[in-house]
N, C-alpha and C positions, 0 to 999 in steps of 0.2 A: 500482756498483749498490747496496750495502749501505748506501754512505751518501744517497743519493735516495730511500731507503725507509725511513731514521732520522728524515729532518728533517719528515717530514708527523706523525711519529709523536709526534715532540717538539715541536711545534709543536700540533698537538690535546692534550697532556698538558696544553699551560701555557692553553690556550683553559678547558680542564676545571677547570684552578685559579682562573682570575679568574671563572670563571663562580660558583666554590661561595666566591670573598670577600664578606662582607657587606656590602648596598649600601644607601649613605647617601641620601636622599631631597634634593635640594637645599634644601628647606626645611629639614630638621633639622641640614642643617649653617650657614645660614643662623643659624639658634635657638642651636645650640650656639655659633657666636663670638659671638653678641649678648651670651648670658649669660659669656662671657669678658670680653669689654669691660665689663661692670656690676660684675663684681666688683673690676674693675679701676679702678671711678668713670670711665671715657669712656663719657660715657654719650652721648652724639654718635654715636659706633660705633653703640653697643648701638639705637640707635633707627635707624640706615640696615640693621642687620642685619636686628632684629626686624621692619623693616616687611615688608619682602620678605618673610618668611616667612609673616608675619599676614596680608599678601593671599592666601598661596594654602590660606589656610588654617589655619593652624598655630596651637593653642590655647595653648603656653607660648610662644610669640612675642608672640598677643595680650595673654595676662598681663602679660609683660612690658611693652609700653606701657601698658596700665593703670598699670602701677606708675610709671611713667618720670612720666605726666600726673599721676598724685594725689600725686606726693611733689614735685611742680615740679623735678625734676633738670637736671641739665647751667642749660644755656638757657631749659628751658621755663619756662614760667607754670605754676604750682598750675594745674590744667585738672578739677574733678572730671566735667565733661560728657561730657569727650572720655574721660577714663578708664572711665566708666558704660559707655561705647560699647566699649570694646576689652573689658573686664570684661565683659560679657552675652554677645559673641564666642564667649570663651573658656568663660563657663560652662553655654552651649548645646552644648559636650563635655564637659558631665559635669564639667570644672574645678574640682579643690574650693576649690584656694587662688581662685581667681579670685570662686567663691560667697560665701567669707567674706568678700574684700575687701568686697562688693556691700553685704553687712550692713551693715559698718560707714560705707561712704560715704553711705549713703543714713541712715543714723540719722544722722549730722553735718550733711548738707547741705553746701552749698557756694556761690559765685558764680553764680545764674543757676543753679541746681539744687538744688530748696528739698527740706530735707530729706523723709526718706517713711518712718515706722516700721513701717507695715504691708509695705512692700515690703520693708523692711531684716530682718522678722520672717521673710520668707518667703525668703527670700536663708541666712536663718539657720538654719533648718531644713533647707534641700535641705543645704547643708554638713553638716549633722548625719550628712548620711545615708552620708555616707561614710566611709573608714575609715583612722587613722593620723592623722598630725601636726593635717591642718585636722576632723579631729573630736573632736579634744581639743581644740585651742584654740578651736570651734564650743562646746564643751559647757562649757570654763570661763569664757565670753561670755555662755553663755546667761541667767545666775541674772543678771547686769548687764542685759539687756535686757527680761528679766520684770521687773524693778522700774522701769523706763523707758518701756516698752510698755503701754498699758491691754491691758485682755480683749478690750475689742471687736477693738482692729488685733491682737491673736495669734492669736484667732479668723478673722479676716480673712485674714491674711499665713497660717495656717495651711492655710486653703481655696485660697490664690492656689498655695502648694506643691503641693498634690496635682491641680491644676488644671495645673501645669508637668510634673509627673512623666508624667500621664498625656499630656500632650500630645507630651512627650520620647519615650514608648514608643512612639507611634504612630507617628512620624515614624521612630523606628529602626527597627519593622518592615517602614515601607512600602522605607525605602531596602536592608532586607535581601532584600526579596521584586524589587526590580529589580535585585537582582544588583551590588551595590556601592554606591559614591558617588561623584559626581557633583563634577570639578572646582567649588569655590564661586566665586560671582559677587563680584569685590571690590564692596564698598560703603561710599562716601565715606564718613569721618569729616566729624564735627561741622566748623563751619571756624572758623579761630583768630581769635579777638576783634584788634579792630586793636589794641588794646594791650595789652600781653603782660601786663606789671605781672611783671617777670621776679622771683622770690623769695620776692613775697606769702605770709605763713604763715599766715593766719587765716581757715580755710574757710567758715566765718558769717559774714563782713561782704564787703562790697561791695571789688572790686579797685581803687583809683587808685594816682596816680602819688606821691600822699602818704604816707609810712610813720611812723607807723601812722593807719588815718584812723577810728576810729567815731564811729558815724550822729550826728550832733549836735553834736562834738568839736572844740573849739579844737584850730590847731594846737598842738603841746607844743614848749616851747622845750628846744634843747640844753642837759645839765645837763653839764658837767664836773664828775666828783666831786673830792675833795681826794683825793689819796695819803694811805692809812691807816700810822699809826704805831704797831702795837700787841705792840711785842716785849718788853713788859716790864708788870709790874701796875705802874698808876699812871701810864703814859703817856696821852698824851690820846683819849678815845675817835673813834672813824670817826666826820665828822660828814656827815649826809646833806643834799640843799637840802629847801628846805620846798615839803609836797605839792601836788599840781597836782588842783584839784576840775576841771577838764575833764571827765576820763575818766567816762563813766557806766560803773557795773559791768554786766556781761552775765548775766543771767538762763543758769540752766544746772543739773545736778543737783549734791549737793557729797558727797564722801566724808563719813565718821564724823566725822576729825581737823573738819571745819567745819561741825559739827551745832548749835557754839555761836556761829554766823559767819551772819546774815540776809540776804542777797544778793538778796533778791528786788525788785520796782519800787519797790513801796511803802516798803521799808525803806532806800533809796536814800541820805538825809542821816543814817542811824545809822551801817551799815553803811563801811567800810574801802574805797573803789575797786578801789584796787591789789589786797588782798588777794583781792577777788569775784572779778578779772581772772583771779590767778594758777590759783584754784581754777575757772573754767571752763575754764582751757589746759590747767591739768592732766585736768578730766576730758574732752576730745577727744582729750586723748592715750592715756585708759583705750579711750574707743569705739574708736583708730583700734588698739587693738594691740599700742602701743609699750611702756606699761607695765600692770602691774595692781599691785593692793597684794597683797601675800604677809607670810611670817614673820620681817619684817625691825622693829625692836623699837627707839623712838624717845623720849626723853624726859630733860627736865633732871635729874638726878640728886639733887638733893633732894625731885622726886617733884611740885614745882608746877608751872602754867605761869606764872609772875611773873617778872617780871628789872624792878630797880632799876637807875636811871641811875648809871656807876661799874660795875655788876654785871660780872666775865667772864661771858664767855657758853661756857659748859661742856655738853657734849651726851653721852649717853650712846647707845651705839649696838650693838644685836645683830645682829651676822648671822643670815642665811637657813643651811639644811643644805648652803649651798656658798657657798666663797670668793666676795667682790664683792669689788671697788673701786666707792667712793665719790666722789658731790660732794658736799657739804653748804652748804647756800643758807640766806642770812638776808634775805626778803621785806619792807621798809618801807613803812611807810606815805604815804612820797612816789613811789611806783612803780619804785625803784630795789631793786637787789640787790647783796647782800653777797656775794664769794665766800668761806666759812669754810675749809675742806679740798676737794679741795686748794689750796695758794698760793705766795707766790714761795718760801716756806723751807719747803715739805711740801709737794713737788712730787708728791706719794703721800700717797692715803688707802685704805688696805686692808686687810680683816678676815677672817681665814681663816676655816671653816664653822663658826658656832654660837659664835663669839666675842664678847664684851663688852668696849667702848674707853668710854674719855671722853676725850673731845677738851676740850683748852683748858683741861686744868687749869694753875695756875699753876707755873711753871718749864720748861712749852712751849716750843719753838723762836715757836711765835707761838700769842700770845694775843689774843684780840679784849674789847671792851668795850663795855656798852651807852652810845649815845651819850644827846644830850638832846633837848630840846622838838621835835616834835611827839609825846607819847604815843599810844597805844592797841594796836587790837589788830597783829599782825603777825605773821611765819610764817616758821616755821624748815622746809626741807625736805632730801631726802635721797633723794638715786635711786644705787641699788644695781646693778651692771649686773658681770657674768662676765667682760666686757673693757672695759680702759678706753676710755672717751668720745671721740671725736676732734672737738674743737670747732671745728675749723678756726684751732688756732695758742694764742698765748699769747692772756689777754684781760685788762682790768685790772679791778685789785680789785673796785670797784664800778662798775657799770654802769646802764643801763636794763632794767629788768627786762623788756620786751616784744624787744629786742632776744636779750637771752638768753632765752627762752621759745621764739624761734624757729630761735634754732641746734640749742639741747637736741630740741627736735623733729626737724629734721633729721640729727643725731647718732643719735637713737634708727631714725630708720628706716633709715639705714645699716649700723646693727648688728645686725638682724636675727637677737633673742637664741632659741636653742635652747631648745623648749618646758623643757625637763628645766631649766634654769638662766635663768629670765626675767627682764629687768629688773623691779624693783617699787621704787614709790615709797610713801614713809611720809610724811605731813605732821604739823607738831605748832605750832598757831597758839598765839601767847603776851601776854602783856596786860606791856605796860612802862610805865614811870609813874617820877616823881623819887624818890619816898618806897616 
């Protein structure tokens, strides 16, 4: 008898224990292995995860395919439409990171989603209004987008926020005065272009199946560079092919380093292609996030920008108040790229906090040399980042510089640098000449 009067007793004790475990929502676990598999690069996973959850709902589900479509990950196509669409989702709950994304896609535009600075101003504000990680990096966005933004769309995009806000609080009182909320209704995303244009990295130009194709642009013939021989002074310098006038350069805003660099239409036959190019990739990658300029300290060490043909090419380099590792990049004026540090014998470039190198002085493990004709201007750069780079493998010396613009891009949005240690890039354009 004592024991038929134990087993209901223990049997209700353990009913009493699973009742008081914490219970997971199937969305959020859902969300939670998607974001396992993203960290994990399957991002195939992370998108059959995420979707599930983003149908029933779920705001860091739909962020996360925003992210999956604006960085073209796994398979997908660069998508900023479809991303727009999962991003608005997400920041219709308050979303902050999903709000800043919005900023910055709509200041870039994209394929078939022509940029919107007023909207991207008003994207940039509701972010503001929140608190932590995406309102720091909201506010050290902002002073870039006052200088990008006229008065009138901050004016504008400012009224479109308080227009959203208010509209946001209505909607949350009424759904608080009916007593909860309301399974959501899915609603189709945008539907996928018939052709994917799988890798595409150039959110302003038109998607084909040609890489890289701008508006007006002969194809570009494959350049094989020569294998660079520069392990000693006096060995013959890295010679590059001669440059390709196809490319028109792309109109865009320029940092300081290219305040002496005219990129505009008009200045089109003065102006450098290659260099215009490098300087609007570089600043899509200020609007999308991935870098900003910070206190990382760049310049030849006799204090000019000149290099003579013969000249090593020696760099003087300060770190930020926290260790980087280094790439150091020599931009030509035939559209190709030098890799300076690191390289096949300084397979490491790294500067502990507040540190001063000069690279390539003579007696280096390797030293590089300016090559010859075609002169002018050209561009030494430097992105500083808290962990090293994964660029997908080894890569050789010199390459096409549109080719590496689009890994470095993809590299940087995988790293996803901690506000407190961000990547930042320094550029320092230089005038070469024989004499």
């Amino acid at each position: 008898m004592r024991r038929s009067k134990r087993r209901p007793l223990a049997l209700l004790a353990a009913l009493i224990c699973l009742c008081l475990l914490p219970v997971i929502s199937p969305a959020r676990a859902d969300t939670a292995a998607g974001a396992q598999a993203f960290d994990k690069g399957d991002y195939a996973r992370a998108m059959s995860e995420w979707q599930t959850a983003a149908d029933r709902g779920d705001a860091e589900a739909q962020l996360g395919l925003g992210k999956l479509y604006e960085f073209g990950l796994g398979d997908l196509a660069q998508d900023y439409k479809r991303a727009d669409f999962w991003y608005r989702k997400a920041a219709d709950q308050n979303n902050a990171e999903a709000q800043y994304r919005l900023a910055l896609i709509c200041a870039v535009g994209g394929d078939d989603f022509p940029p919107d600075l007023t909207e991207a101003y008003k994207w940039l504000s509701l972010a503001l209004d929140s608190k932590g990680v995406w309102n720091t990096r909201a506010a050290e966005l902002k002073p870039q987008f006052d200088r990008l933004v006229g008065t009138a769309a901050q004016a504008e995009g400012t009224q479109r926020a308080a227009a959203w806000r208010e509209a946001h609080t209505a909607k949350t009182n009424e759904t608080a005065a009916a007593g909860g909320t309301s399974p959501p209704t899915p609603t189709p995303a945008p539907a996928l272009p018939s052709s994917k244009c799988v890798g595409w990295p150039f959110p302003t130009l038109p998607c084909t199946e040609e890489f890289p194709a701008f508006p007006g642009a002969k194809p570009q013939q494959v350049v094989v560079p020569p294998i660079p021989a520069q392990n000693a002074v006096g060995t013959p310098a890295v010679t590059l092919a001669p440059p390709s006038a196809s490319s028109a350069p792309p109109a865009g805003p320029r940092d300081k380093a290219s305040a002496s660099v005219d990129c505009s239409a008009s200045a089109a036959q003065r102006s450098p292609p290659a260099l215009c190019h490098a300087f609007a990739e570089l600043d899509a990658m200020r609007v999308a996030g991935l870098v900003s300029d910070g206190n990382l300290g760049l310049r030849l060490p006799d204090g000019t920008t000149q290099l003579h043909q013969g000249d090593l090419i020696k760099v003087e380099i300060r770190a930020p108040a926290y260790a980087v590792n280094l790439r150091v990049d020599y931009f030509s004026l035939n559209g190709q790229v030098l890799h300076l540090w690191p390289n096949s014998d300084e397979t490491e470039a790294y500067l502990a906090a507040r540190a001063t190198h000069v690279y390539g002085e003579a007696g280096a493990r390797k030293v590089w040399a300016v090559g010859g004709a075609p002169f002018g201007t050209e561009l030494i750069m430097v992105i500083a980042t808290a962990a090293p780079l994964d660029l997908g493998g080894s890569r050789r010396p010199v390459e096409q510089a549109d080719d590496y613009l689009r890994d470095l891009k993809a590299a940087l949005a995988r790293a996803r640098a901690p506000v407190a240690t961000p990547n930042i890039v320094a550029t320092l354009p230089v005038q070469t000449s024989a004499h």
